[in-house]
C-alpha positions as CSV (number, residue, x, y, z in Angstrom):
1,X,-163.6,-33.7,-9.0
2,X,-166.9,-35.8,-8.7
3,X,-169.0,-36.6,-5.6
4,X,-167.3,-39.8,-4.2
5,X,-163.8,-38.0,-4.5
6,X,-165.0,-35.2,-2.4
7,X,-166.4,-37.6,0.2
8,X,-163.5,-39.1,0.8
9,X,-161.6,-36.3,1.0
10,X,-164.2,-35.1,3.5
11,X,-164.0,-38.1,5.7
12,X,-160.1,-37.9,5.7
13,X,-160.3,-34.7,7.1
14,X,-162.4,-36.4,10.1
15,X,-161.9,-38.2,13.2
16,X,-164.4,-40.2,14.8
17,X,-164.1,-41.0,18.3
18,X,-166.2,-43.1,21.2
19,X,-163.5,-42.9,24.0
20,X,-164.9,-41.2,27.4
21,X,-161.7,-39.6,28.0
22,X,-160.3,-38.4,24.5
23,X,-164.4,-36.9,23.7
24,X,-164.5,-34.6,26.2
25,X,-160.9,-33.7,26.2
26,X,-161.1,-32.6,22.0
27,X,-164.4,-31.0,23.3
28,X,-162.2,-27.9,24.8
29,X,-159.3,-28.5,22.3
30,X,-158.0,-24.9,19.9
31,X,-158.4,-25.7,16.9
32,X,-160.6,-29.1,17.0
33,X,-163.9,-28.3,15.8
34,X,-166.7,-30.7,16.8
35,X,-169.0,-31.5,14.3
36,X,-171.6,-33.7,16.0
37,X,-172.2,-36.8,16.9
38,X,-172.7,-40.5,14.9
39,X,-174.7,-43.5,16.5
40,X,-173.6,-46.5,14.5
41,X,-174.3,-50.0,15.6
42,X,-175.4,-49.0,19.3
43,X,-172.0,-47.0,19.4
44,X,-171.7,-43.2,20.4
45,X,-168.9,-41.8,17.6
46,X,-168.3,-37.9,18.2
47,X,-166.9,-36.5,15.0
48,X,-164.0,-33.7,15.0
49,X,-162.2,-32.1,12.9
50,X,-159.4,-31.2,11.1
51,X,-157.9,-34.8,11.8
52,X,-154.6,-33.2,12.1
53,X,-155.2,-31.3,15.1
54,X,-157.2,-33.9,16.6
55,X,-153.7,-36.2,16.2
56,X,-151.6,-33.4,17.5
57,X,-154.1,-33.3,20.6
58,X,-154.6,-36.9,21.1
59,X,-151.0,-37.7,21.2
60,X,-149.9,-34.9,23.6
61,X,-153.1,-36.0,25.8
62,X,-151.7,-39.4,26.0
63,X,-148.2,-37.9,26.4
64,X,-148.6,-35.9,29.2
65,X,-148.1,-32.6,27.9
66,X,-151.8,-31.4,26.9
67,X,-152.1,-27.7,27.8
68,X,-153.5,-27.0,31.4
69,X,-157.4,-26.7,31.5
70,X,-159.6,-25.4,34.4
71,X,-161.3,-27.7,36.1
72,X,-164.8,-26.0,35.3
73,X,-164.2,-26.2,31.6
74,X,-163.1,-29.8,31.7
75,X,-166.4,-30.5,33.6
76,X,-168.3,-28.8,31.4
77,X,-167.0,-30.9,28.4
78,X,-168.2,-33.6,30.7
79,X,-171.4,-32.7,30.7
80,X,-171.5,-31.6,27.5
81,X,-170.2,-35.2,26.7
82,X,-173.1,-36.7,28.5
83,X,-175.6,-34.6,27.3
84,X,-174.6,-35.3,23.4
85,X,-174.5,-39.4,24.2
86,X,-178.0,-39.1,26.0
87,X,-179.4,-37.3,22.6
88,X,-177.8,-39.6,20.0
89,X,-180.0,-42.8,21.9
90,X,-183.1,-40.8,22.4
């Protein structure tokens, strides 16, 4: 398989996302890993993956049946949030 085939099966596997809400939410989500940030055109993207999972998550978060998080841990995605958007437009 050459290079450009493997890219795009990469970026399959990836979700991109810029929504204040869903980012710090997939922060704390089993089995989303976050794999750093993308600034593009002024724009804050925070990349996860597998894209699977992050579907999974994002559609039970807007369904109202995400797992229960503490509040600290929330807050600390948050921050963590925050500190990751401040960094990208440095």
């Amino acid at each position: 398989m050459d290079n450009a085939n493997n890219n795009k099966l990469a970026s399959a596997n990836l979700h991109f996302e810029k929504d204040k809400q869903l980012a710090p939410y997939l922060l704390i989500c089993e089995g989303v890993d976050f794999l750093g940030v993308e600034h593009r055109s002024n724009i804050v993207f925070f990349k996860f993956s597998p894209n699977e999972k992050v579907q999974i998550a994002i559609k039970q978060f807007y369904d109202q049946e995400a797992v229960p998080v503490q509040p600290k841990v929330l807050l600390d995605a948050v921050e963590r949030f925050k500190t990751e958007i401040y960094r990208a437009k440095v």
